[in-house]
C-alpha positions as a printed Julia matrix, in Angstrom:
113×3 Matrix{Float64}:
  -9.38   4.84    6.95
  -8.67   7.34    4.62
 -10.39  10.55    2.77
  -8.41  12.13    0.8
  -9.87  16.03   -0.72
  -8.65  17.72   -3.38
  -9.68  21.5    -4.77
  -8.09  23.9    -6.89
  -8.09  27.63   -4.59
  -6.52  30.82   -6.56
  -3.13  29.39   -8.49
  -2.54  26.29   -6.04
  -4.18  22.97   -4.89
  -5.2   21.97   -1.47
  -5.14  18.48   -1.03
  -6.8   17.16    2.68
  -5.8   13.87    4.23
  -8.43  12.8     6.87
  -7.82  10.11    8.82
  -5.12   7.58    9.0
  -2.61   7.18    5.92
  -0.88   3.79    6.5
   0.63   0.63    4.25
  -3.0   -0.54    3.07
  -4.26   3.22    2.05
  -0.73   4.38    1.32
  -1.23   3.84   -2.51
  -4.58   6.25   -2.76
  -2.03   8.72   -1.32
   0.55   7.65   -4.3
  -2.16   7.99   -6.72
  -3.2   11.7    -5.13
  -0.12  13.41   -5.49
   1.33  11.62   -8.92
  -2.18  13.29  -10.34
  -1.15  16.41   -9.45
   2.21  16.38  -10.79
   3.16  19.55  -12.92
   5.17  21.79  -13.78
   5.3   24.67  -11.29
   2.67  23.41   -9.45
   1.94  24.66   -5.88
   0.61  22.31   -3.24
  -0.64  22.61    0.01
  -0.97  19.38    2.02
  -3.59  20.05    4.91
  -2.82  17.62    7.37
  -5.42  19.05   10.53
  -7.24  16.16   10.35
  -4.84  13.67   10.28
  -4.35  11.75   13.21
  -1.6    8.71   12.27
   0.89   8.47    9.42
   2.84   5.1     9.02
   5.83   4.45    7.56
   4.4    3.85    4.1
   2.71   7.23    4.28
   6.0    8.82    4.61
   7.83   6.66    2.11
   5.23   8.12   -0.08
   6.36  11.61    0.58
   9.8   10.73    0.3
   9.52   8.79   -2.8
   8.51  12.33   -4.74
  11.03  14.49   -3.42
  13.18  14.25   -6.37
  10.34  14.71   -8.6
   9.21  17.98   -6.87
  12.28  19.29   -7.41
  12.68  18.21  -10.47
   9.59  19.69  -11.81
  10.05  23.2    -9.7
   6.82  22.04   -7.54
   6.58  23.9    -4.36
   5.06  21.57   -2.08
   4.15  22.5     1.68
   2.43  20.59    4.27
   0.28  22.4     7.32
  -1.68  21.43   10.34
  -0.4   18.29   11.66
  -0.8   17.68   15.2
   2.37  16.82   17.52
   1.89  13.31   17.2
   2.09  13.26   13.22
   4.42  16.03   13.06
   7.22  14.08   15.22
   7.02  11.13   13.29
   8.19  13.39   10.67
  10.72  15.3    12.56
  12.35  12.0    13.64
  12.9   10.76    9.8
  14.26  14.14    9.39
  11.64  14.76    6.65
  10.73  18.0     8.79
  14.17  19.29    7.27
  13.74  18.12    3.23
   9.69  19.12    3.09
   8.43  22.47    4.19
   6.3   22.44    7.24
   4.11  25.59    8.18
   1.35  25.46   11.04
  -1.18  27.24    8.72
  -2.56  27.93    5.42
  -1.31  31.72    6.35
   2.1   30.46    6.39
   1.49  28.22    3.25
   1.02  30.94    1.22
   3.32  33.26    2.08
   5.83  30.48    1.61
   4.31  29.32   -1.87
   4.07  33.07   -2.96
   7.23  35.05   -1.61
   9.79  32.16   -2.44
């Protein structure tokens, strides 16, 4: 299962994933982050409580990377355990998405780039 938070917090959105993101939830993620698609746009992805991430979860990811770019979105994901985060350092999407192990780190990313 799946809970997926979003809030607004001082120029940027947080957006939480609890749970598991896998081929049968994968399009609630979709839907998440194509809602908060705009120009400039900063986005945290809290991933502390997220404790399995399937293939389709990271196609999701993948599948916006243009579109970030495209749109000057700064988009950085924090807090995922070892498990999650090796699944994606093996795809090598620890190299085209910015990972930080806090919020801290988030911002100072999101704000000093």
């Amino acid at each position: 299962m799946l809970q997926i938070d979003i809030r607004e917090e001082n120029g940027h959105v947080i957006l939480v994933l609890t749970g598991e993101v896998d081929a049968s939830n994968s399009v609630d993620l979709d839907n998440a982050i194509q809602g908060l698609i705009q120009p400039k746009k900063k986005i945290i992805m809290d991933g502390s409580a997220l404790e399995y991430i399937s293939s389709a979860g990271l196609g999701v990811f993948m599948s916006y990377l243009e579109e970030f770019e495209t749109n000057e979105i700064q988009f950085v994901i924090i807090g995922l355990n070892s498990k999650v985060f090796n699944v994606f350092h093996i795809l090598g999407l620890d190299q085209l998405i910015t990972i930080k192990t806090n919020k801290e780190e988030a911002l100072q990313e999101l704000y000093e780039a």
